[in-house]
C-alpha positions as CSV (number, residue, x, y, z in Angstrom):
1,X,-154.9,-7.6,23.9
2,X,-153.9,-5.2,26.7
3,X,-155.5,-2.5,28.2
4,X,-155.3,-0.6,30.9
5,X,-158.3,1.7,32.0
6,X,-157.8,4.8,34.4
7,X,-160.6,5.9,36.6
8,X,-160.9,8.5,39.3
9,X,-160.3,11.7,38.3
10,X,-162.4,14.7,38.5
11,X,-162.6,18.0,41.0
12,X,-160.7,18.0,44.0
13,X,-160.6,21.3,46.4
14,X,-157.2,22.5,47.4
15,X,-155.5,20.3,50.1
16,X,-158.4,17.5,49.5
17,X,-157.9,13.8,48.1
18,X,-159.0,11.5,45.3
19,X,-158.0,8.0,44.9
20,X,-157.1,6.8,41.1
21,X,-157.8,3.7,40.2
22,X,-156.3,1.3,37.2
23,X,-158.0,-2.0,35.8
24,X,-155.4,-3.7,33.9
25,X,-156.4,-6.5,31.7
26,X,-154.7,-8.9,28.3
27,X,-151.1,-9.3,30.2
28,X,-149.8,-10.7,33.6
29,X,-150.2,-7.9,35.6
30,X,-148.3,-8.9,38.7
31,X,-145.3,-9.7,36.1
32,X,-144.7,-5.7,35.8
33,X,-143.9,-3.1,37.7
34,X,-146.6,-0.5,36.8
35,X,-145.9,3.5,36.6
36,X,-147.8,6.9,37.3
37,X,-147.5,9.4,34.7
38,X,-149.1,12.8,34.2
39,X,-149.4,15.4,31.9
40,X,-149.8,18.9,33.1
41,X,-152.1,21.6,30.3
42,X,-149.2,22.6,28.2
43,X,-146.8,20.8,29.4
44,X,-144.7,17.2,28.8
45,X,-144.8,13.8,30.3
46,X,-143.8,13.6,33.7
47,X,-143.2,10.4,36.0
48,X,-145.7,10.3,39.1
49,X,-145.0,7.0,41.0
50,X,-143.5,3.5,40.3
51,X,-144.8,0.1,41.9
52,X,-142.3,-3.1,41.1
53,X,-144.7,-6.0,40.6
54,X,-144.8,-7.7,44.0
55,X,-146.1,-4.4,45.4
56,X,-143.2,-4.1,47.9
57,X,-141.1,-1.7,46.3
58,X,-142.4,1.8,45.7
59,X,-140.7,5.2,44.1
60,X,-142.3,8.5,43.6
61,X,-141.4,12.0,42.3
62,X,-140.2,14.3,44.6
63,X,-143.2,16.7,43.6
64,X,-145.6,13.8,45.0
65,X,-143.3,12.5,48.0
66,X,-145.4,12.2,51.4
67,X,-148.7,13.1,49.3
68,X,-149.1,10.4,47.2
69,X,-149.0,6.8,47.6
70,X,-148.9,4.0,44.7
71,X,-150.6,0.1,45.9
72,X,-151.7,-2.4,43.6
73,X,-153.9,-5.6,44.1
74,X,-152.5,-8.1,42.1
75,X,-155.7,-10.5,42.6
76,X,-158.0,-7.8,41.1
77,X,-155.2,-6.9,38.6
78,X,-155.7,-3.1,39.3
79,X,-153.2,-0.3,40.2
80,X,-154.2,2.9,42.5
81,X,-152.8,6.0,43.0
82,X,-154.1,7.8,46.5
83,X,-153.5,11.4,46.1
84,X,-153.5,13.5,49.7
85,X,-153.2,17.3,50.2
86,X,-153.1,18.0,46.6
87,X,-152.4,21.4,45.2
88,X,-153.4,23.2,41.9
89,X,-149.5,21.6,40.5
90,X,-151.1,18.5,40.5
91,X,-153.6,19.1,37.9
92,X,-153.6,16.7,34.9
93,X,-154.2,13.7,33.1
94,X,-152.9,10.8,34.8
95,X,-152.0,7.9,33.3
96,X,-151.2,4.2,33.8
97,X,-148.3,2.8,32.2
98,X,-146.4,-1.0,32.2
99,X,-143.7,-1.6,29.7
100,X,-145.2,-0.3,26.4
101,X,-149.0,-0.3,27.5
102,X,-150.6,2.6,28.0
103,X,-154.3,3.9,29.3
104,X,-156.9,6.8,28.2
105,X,-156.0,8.8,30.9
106,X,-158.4,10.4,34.0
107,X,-158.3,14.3,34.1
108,X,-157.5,15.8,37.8
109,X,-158.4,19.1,38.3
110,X,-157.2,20.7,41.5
111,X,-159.2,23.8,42.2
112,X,-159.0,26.4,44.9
């Protein structure tokens, strides 16, 4: 069975960092290309980050561009997200996503 287990999150200060991880597990991981997604407090689904499965090629919203940066290691079969300079926007769930899998989620909460 697939999973995929986000970890990571918590309080981050204004303009400080936090590094997301993803253990994915049940599927070939280094098959997929593997997606950031949040979820803002009242607010819809919106598309962080994408990694294609090598780990060469990389795509990011332009809310994220320059602050984040998506890596995977395809020998631990886990997917990170390193958040930089992040701002009270950037608060949400995050969520790791490939295909039709989906994880829990990990709450980032930006405060000032």
């Amino acid at each position: 069975e697939a999973q995929l287990v986000e970890s990571g999150g918590g309080m981050v200060q204004f303009g400080g960092s936090l590094r997301l991880s993803c253990a994915a597990s049940g599927f070939s991981f280094g098959s997929y290309a593997m997606r950031w997604v949040r979820q803002a407090p009242g607010k819809g689904l919106e598309w962080v980050s994408r990694i294609n499965g090598g780990g060469v090629s990389t795509t990011y919203a332009d809310s994220v561009k320059g602050r984040f940066t998506v890596s995977r290691d395809n020998v631990k079969n886990t997917l990170y997200l390193q958040m930089n300079k992040v701002v009270p926007e950037d608060t949400a769930v995050y969520y790791c996503n490939a295909a039709n899998f989906w994880g829990q989620g990990t709450q980032v909460t930006v405060f000032s």
